[in-house]
N, C-alpha and C positions, 0 to 999 in steps of 0.2 A: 504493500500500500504506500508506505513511505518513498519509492521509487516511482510508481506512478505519481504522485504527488509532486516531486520536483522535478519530475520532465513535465508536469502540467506547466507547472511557473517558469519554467527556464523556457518551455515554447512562448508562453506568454510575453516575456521581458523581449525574447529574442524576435518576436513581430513587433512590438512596440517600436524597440531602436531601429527596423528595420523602417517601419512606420513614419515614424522621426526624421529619420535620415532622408529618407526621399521625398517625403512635405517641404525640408528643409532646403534642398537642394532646386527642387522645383521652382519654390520660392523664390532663390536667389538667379538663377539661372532666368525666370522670364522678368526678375522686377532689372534686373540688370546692376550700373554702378549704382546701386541706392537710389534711383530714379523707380517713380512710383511707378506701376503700370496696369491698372485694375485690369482682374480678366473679365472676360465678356464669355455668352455660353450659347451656342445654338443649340436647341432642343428637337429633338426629331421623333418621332413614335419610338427608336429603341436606343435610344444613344442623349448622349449630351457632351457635346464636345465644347472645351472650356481652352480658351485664344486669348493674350493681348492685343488689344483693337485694331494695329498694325496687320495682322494675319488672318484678317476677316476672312478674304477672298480663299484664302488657301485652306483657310479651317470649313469651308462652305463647300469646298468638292473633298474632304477629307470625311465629311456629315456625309454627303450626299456617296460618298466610295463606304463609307462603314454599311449603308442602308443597302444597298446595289449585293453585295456579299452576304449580306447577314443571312440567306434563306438558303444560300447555297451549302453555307459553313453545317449551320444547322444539321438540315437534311444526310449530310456526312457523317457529322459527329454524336448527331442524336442525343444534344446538351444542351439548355437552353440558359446560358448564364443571368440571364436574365438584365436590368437596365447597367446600361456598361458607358464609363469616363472615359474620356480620350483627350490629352491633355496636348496641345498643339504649343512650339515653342523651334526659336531659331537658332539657338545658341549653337549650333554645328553646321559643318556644309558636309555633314555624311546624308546618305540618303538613308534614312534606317527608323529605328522605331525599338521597342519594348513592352513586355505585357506581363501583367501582373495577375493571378486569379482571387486576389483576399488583399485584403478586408475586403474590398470590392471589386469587379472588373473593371479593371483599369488597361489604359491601352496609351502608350508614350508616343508620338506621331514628331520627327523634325521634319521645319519646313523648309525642303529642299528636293533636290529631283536630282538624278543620278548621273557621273560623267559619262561621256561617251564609251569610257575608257571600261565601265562596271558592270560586270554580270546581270544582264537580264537591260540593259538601255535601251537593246531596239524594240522591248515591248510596247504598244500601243496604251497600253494599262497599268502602268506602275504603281501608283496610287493606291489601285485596288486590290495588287497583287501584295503591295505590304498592309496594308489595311487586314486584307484578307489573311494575311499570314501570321499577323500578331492577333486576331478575334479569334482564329484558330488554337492558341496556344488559352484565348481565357476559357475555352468550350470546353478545351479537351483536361483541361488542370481543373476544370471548377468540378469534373462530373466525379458524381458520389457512387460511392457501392456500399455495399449490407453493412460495410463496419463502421464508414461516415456518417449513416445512417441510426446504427444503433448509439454512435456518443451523440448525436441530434438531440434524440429521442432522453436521454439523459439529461445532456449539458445546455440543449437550445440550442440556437444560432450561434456556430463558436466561428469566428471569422479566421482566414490567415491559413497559416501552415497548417492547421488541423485541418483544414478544408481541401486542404489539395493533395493531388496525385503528385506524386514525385518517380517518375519514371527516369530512364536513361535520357541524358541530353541530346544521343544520336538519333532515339525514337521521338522525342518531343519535337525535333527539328527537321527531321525527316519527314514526319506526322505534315507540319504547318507546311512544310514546302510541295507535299502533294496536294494539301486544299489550293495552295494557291497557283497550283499548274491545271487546276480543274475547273475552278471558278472563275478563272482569267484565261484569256487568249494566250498566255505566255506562262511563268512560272519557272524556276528552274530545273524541274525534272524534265522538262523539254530542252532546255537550253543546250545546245552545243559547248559551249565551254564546259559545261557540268559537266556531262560525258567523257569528255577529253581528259578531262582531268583525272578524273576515276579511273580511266582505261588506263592513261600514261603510270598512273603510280602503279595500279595492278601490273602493270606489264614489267617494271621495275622491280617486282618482284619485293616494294612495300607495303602491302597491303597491312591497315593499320589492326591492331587490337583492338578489342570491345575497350578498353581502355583509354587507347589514343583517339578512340572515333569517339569519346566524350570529351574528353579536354581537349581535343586539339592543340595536339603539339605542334608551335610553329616553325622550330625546328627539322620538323619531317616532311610538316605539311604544308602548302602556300596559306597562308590568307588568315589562317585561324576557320577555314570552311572545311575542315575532315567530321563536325557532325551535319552538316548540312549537307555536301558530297555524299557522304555515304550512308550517311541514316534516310537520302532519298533517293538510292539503292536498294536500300533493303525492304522500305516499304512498296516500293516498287517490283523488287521481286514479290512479297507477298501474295500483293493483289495477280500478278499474273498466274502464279502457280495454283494457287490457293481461292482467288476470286475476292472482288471488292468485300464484300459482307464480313469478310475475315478481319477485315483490318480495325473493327468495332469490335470484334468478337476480343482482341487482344489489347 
């Protein structure tokens, strides 16, 4: 009892400072040098995406790419996280994003668009291909089974790390990069560079460990992309051997 008891509170503390830390961060990041910058929030039937007023335009096809996705992600993932934050901000010129499943679904969006030079540029649909690949990640971490279900039933609404699935980084990343080769015209598991890449290390005779294809070692592997490379591999093998339905199944 006594060791249930402090992995309760050490979960507890340990989402708090996580909690902390990225309100914190977010904070300074959109208000800038000390300079105020109230955010502003477009509301949509399933989303509510939160902008400083300079990023109107760009947070309004971000709303409108989260809505365009949501039914496709869905109907995949068979999770319905229900009303999800997406917090639009410029502070980098990567084209990228982050997603969170707890305390609530949250979804990190930079406002930028990707060089010619980046994996996946010549798609038509960027936007909704990372939109769709980070809502993917809050569907698939927020869904419950019997045992979530049973501390529910105990504890109530317990938000955070009790809430989510923690699977391998190869599969979470593999996972989100098939929704969003499905739900978009493009996607990396279509991409030609993906392939190339995959093939070239396989044929080098490094094909990585279940180990290296979660960390990504950059040492071995370019980019820091050996779980996105190969965990959308694997999922891809899956579905052909095995058939789509399996990939819910696991």
């Amino acid at each position: 009892t006594m060791r249930v008891m402090v992995w309760f509170v050490a979960k507890f503390w340990l989402l708090a400072l996580i909690v902390w830390l990225f309100s914190s961060a977010n904070a300074q990041l959109l208000t800038g040098k000390g300079a105020a910058a109230p955010l502003q929030v477009i509301a949509t039937p399933h989303f509510r995406v939160l902008h400083p007023p300079f990023l109107e335009s760009y947070a309004r096809r971000v709303a409108a790419a989260a809505e365009r996705i949501r039914a496709g992600v869905l109907t995949i993932v068979g999770n319905d996280p229900g009303l999800t934050y997406i917090l639009v901000g410029d502070e980098t010129d990567d084209f990228n994003g982050y997603a969170l499943p707890g305390p609530y679904p949250f979804i990190r969006v930079y406002a930028s668009f990707p060089a010619p030079s980046d994996i996946g540029a010549q798609w038509q649909d960027v936007l909704v291909a990372l939109v769709g690949h980070e809502f993917t990640h809050v569907a698939h971490l927020s869904t419950r089974d019997s045992v979530r279900e049973g501390l529910r039933s105990v504890f109530g609404a317990v938000p955070g790390l009790l809430e989510a699935r923690v699977p391998p980084a190869w599969f979470v990343e593999g996972y989100a990069i098939y929704l969003e080769s499905t739900i978009t015209t493009g996607g990396r598991l279509v991409d030609s560079g993906t392939r190339t890449l995959r093939r070239s290390i396989a044929r080098a005779g490094k094909f990585p460990s279940l180990s290296d294809a979660g960390i990504g070692t950059l040492e071995r592997y370019p980019f820091g992309n050996t779980r996105y490379v190969f965990g959308a591999g694997f999922v891809e093998f899956l579905i052909e051997r095995f058939g789509a339905a399996t990939l819910r199944a696991v």
